[in-house]
DSSP file (Angstrom, degrees, kcal/mol; ACC not computed):
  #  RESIDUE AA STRUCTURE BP1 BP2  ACC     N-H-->O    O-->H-N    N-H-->O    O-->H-N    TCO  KAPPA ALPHA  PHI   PSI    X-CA   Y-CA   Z-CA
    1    1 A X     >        0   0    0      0, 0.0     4,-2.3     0, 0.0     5,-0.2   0.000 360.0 360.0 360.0 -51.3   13.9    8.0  -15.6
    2    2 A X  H  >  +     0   0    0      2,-0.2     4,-1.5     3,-0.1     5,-0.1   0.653 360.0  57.6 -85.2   8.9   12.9    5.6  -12.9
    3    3 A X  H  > S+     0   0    0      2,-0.2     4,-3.4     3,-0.1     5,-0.3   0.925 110.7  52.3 -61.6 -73.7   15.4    2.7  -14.1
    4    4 A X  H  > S+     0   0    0      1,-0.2     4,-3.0     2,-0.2     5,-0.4   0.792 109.9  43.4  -9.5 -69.6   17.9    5.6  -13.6
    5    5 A X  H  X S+     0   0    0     -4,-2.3     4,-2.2     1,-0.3     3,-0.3   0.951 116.5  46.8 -66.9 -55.1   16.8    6.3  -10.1
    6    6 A X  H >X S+     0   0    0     -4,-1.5     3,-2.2     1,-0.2     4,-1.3   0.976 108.1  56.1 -22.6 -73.9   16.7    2.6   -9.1
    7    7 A X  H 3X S+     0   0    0     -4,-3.4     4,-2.6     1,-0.3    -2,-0.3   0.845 111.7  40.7 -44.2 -44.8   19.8    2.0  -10.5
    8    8 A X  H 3X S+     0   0    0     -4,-3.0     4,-0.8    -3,-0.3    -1,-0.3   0.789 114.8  52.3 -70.1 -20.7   21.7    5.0   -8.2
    9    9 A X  H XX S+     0   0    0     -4,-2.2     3,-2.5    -3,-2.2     4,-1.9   0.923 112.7  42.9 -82.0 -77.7   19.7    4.0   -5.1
   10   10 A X  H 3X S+     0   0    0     -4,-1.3     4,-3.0     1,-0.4    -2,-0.2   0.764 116.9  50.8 -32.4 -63.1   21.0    0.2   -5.8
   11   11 A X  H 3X S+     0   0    0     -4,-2.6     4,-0.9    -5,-0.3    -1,-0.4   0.513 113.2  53.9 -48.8 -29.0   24.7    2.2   -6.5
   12   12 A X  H <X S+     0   0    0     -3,-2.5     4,-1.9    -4,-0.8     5,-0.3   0.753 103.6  43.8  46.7 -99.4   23.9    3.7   -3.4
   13   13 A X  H  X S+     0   0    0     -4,-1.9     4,-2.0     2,-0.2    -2,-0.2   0.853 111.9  58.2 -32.2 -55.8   23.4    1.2   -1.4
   14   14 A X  H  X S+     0   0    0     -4,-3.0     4,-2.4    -5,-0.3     5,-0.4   0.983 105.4  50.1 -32.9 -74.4   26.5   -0.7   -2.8
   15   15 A X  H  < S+     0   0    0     -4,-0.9    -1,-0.2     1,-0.2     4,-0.2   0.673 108.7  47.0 -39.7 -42.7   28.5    1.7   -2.1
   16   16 A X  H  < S+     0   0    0     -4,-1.9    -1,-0.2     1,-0.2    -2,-0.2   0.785 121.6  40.1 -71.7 -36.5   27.5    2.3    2.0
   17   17 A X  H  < S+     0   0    0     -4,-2.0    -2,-0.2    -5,-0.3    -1,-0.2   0.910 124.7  33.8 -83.2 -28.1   27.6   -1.7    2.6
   18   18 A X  S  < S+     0   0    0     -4,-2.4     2,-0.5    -5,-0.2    -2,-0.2   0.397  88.2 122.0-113.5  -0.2   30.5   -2.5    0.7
   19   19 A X        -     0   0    0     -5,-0.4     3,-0.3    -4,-0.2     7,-0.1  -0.621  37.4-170.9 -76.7 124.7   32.8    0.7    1.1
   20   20 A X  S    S+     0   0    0     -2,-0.5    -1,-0.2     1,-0.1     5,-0.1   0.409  71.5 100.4 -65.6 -26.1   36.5    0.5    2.7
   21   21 A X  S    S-     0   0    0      1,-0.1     4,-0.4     2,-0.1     3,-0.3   0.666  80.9-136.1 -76.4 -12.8   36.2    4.0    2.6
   22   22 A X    >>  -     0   0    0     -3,-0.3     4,-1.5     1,-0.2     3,-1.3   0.044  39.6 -47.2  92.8 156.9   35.3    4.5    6.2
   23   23 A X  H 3> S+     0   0    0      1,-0.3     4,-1.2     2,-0.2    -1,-0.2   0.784 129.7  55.2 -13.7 -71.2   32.9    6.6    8.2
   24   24 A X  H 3> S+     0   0    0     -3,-0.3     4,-2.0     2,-0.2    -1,-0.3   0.847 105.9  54.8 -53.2 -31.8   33.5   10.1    6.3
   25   25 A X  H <> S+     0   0    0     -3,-1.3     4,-2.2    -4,-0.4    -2,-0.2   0.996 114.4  39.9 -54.5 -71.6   32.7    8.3    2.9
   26   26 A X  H  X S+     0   0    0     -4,-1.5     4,-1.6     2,-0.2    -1,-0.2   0.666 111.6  56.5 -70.5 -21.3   29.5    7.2    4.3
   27   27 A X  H >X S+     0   0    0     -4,-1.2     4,-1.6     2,-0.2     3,-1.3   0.946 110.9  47.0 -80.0 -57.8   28.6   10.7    6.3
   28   28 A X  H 3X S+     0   0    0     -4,-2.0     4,-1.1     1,-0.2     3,-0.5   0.833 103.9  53.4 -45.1 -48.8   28.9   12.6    3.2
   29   29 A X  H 3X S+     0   0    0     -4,-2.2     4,-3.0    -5,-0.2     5,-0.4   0.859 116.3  49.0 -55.2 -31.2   26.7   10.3    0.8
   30   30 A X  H <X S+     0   0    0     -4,-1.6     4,-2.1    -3,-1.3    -2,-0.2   0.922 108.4  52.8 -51.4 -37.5   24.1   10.9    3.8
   31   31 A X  H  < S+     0   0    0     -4,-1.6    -2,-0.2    -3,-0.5    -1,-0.2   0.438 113.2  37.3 -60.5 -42.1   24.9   14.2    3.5
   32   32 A X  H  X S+     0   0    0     -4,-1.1     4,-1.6    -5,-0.3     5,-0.2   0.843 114.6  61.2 -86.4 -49.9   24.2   14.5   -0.4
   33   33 A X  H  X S+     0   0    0     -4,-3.0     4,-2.6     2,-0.2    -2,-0.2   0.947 106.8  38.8 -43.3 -58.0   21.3   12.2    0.2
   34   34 A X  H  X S+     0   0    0     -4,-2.1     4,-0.8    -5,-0.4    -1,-0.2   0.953 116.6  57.2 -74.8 -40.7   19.2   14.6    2.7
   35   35 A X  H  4 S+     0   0    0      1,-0.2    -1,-0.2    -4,-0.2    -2,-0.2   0.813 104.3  41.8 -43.0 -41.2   20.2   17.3    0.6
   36   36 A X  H  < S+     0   0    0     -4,-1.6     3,-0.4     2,-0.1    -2,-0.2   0.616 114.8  59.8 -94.3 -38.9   18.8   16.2   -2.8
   37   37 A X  H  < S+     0   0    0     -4,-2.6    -2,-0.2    -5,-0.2    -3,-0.1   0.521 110.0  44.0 -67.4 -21.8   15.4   15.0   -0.4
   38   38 A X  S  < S+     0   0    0     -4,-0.8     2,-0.4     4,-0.1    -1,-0.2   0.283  85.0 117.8-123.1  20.6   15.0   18.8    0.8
   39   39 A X  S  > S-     0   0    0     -3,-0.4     4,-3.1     1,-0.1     3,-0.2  -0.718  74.5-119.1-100.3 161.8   15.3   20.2   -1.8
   40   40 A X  H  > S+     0   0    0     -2,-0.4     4,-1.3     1,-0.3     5,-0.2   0.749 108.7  39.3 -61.9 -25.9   12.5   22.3   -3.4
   41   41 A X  H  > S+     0   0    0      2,-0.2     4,-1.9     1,-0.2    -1,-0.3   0.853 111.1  52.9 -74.6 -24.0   12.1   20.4   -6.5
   42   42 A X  H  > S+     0   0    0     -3,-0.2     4,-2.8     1,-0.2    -2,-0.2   0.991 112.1  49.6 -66.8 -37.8   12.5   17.0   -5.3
   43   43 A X  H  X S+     0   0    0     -4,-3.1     4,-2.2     2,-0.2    -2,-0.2   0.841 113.2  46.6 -65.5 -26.2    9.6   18.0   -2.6
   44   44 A X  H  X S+     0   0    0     -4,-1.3     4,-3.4     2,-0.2     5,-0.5   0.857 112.0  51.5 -63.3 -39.8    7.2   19.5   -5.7
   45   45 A X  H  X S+     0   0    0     -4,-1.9     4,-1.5    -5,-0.2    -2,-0.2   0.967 112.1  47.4 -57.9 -44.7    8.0   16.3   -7.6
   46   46 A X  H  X S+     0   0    0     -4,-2.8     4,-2.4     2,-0.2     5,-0.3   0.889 112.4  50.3 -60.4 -51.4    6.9   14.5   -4.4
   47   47 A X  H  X S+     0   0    0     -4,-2.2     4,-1.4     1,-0.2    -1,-0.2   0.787 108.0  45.7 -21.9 -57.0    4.0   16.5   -4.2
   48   48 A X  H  X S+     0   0    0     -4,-3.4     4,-1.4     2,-0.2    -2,-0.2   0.862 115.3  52.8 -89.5 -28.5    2.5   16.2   -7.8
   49   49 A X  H  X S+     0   0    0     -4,-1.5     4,-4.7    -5,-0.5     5,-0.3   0.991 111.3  47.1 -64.0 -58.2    3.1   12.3   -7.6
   50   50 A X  H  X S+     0   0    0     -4,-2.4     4,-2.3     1,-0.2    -1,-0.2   0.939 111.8  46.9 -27.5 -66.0    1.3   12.3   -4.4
   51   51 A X  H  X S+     0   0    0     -4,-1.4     4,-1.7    -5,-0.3    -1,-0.2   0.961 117.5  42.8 -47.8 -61.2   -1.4   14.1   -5.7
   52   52 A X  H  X S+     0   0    0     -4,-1.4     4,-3.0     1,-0.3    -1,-0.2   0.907 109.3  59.0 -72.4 -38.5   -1.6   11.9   -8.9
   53   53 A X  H  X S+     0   0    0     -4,-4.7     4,-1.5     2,-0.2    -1,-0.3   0.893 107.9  44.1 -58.8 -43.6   -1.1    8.8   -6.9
   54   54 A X  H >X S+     0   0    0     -4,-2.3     4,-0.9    -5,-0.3     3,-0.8   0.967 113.9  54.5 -61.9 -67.0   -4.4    9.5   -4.6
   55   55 A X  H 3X S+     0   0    0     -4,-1.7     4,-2.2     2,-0.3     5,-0.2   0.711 111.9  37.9 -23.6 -68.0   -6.2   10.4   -7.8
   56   56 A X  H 3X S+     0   0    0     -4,-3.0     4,-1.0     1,-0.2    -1,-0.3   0.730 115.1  62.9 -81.5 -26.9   -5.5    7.1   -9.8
   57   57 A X  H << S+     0   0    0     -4,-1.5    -2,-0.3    -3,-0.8     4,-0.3   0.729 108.0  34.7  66.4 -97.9   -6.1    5.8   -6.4
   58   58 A X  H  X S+     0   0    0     -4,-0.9     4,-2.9     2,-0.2     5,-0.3   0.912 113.4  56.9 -61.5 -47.8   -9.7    7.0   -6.2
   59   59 A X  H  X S+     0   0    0     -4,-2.2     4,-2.7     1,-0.3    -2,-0.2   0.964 112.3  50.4 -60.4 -44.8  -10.4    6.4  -10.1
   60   60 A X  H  X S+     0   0    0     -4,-1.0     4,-0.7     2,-0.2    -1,-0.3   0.728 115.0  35.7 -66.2 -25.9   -9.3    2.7   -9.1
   61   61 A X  H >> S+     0   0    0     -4,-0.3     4,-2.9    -3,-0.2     3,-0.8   0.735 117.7  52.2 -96.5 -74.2  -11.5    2.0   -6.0
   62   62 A X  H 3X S+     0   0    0     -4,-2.9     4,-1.3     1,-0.2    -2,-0.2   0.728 112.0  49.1 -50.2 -24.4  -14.6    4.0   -7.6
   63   63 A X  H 3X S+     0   0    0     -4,-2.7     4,-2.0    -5,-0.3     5,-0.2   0.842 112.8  46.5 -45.4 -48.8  -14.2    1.6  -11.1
   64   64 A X  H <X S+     0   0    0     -3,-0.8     4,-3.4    -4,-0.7     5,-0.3   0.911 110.9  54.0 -75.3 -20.3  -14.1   -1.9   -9.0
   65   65 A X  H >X S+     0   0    0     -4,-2.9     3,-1.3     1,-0.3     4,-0.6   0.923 111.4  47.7 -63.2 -60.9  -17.3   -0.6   -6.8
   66   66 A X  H 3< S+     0   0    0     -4,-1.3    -1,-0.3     1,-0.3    -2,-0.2   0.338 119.8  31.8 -84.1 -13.4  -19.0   -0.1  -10.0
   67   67 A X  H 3< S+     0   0    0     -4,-2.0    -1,-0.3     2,-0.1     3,-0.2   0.575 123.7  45.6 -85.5 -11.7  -18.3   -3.4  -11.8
   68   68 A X  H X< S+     0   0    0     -4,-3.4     3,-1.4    -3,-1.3    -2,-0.2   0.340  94.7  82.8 -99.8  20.5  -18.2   -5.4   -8.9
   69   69 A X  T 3< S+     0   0    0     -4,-0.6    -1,-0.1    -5,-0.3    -3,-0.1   0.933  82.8  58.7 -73.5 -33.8  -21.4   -3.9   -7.2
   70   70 A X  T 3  S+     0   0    0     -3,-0.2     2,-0.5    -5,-0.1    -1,-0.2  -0.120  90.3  99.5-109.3  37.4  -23.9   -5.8   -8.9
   71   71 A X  S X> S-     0   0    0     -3,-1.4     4,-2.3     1,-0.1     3,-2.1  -0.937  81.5-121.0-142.8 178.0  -22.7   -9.1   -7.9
   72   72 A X  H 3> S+     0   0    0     -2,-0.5     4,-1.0     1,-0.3    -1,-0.1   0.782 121.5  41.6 -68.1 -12.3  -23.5  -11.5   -5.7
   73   73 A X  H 3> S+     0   0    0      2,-0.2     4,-1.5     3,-0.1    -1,-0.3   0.682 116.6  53.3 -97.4 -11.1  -19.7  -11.2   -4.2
   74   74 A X  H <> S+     0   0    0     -3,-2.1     4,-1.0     2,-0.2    -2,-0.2   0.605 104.1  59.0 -98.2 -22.9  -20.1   -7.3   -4.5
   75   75 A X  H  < S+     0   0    0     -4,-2.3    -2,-0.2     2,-0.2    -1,-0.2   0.943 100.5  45.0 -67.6 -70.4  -22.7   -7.9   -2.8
   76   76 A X  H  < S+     0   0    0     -4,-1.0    -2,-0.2    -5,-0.4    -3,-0.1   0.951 113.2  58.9 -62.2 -48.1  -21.1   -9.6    0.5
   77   77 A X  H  < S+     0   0    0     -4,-1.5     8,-3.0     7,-0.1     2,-0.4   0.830  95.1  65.6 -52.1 -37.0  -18.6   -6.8    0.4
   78   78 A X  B  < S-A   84   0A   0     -4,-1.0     6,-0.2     6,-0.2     2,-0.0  -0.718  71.6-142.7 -99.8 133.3  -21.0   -3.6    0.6
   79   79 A X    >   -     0   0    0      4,-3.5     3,-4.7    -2,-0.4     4,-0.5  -0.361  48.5 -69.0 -82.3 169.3  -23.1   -2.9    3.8
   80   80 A X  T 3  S+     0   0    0      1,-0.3    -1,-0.1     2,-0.1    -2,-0.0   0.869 133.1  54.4 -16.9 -64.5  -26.5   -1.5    3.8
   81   81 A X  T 3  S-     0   0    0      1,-0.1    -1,-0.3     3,-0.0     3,-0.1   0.695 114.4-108.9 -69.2  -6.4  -25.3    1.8    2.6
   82   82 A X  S <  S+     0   0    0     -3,-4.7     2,-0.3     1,-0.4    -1,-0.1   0.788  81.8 121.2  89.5  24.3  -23.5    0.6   -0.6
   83   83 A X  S    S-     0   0    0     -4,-0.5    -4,-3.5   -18,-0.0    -1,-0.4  -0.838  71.1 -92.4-123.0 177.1  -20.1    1.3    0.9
   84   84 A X  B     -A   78   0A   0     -2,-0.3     2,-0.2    -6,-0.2    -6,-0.2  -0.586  33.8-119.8 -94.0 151.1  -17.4   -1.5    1.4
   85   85 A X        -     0   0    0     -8,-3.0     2,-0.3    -2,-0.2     3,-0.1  -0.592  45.6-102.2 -93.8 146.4  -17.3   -3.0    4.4
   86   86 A X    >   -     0   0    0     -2,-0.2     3,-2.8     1,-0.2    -1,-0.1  -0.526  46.1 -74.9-100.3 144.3  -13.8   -2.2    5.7
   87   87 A X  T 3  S+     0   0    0      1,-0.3    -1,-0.2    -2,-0.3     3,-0.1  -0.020 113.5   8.8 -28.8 110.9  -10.9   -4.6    5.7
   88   88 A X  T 3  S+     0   0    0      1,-0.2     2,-1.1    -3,-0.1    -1,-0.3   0.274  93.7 130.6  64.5   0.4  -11.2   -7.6    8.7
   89   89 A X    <   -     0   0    0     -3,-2.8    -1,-0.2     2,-0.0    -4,-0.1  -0.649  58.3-124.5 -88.3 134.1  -14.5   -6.7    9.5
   90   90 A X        -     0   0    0     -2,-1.1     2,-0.4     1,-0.1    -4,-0.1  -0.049  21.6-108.5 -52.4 166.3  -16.7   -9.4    9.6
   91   91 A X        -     0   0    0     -6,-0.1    -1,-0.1   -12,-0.0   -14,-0.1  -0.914  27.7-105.2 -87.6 113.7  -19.6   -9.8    7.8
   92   92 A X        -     0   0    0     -2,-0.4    -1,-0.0   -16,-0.1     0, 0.0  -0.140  40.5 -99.2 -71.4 133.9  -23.1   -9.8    8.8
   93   93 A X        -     0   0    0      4,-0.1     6,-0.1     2,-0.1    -1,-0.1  -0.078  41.8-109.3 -56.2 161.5  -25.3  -13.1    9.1
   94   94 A X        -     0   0    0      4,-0.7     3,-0.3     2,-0.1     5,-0.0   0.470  50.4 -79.6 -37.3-174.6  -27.6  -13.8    6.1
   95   95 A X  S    S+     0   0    0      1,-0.2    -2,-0.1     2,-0.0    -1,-0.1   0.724 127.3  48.8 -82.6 -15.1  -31.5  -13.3    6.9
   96   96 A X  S    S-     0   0    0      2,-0.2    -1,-0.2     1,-0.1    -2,-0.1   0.373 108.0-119.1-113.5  42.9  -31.9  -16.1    8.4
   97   97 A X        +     0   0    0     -3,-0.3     2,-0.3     1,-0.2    -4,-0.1   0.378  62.1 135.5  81.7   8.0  -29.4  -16.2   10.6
   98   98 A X        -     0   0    0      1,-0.1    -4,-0.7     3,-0.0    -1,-0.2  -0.708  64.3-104.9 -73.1 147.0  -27.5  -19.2    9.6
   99   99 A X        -     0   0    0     -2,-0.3     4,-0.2    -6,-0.1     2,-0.1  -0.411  54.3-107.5 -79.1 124.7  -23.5  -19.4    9.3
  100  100 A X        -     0   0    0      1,-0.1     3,-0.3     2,-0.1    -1,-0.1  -0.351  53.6 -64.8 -62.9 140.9  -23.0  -19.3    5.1
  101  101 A X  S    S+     0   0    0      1,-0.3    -1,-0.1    -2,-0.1     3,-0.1   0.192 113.0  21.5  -1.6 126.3  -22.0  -22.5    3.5
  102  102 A X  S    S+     0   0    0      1,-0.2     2,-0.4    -3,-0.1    -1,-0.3   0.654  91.0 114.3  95.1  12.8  -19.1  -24.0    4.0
  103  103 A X        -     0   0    0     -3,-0.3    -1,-0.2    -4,-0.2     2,-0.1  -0.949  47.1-131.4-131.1 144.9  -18.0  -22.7    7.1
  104  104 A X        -     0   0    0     -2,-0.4     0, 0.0     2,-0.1     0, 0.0  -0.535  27.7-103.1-100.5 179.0  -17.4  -23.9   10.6
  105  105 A X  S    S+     0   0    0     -2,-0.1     2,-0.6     2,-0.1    -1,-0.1   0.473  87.5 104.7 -47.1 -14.0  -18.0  -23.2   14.5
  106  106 A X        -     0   0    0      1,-0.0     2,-0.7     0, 0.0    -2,-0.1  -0.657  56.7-155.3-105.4 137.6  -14.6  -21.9   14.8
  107  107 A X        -     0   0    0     -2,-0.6    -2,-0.1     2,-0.0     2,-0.0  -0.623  11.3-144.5 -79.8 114.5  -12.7  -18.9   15.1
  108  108 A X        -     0   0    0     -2,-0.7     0, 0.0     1,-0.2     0, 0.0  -0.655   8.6-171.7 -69.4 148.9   -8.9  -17.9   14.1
  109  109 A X        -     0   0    0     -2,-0.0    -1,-0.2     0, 0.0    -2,-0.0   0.340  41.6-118.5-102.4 -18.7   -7.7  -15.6   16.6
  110  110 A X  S    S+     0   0    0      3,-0.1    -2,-0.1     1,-0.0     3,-0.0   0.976  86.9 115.6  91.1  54.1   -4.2  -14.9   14.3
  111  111 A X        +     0   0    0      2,-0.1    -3,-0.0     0, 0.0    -1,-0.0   0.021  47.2  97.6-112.5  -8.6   -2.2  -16.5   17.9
  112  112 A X  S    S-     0   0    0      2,-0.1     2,-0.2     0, 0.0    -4,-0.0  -0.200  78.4-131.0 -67.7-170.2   -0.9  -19.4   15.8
  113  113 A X              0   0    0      1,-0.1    -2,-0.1    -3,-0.0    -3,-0.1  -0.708 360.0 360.0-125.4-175.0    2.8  -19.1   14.5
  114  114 A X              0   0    0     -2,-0.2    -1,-0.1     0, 0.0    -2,-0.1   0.213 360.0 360.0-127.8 360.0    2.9  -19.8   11.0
């Protein structure tokens, strides 16, 4: 089923970039498109995927806490409370207050160009 669906979006696509057929060709395939998107079963299908996607989702985050929790990198990841420290936030010094291994005095600031 989702080869299908690829495959029509790709057929799709073709069609709008590569089409001689002019303006009306292209208003109508919008036309079908936004139709087939509001309708009520394509929005329940979107719904229970949603739904299932958050779900598998969850099952996936609560699995890695709980095998990676009781290691020393699961360990640098979780704050005091035993929740993950959230995505770019730094990490809090050791107890004694020294920089860990292997790191220098400097800071990226993400202004270089790549």
């Amino acid at each position: 089923m989702r080869g299908k669906l690829v495959f029509l979006g790709g057929l799709a696509a073709g069609f709008v970039l590569g089409s001689r057929a002019g303006r009306q060709a292209y208003d109508e395939l919008v036309h079908t498109a936004r139709k087939v998107k509001d309708s009520p079963t394509v929005q329940e299908a979107a719904g229970v995927v949603q739904a299932q996607a958050t779900k598998l989702y969850e099952q996936g985050k609560e699995t890695v806490t709980d095998k990676i929790g009781n290691t020393r990198l699961g360990d640098r990841l979780m704050n005091a409370n035993g929740e993950p420290v959230a995505v770019g936030a730094t990490l809090s010094s050791n107890s004694t207050g020294t920089k860990p291994k292997g790191t220098t005095g400097t800071t990226d600031t993400g202004t270089g160009t790549l």
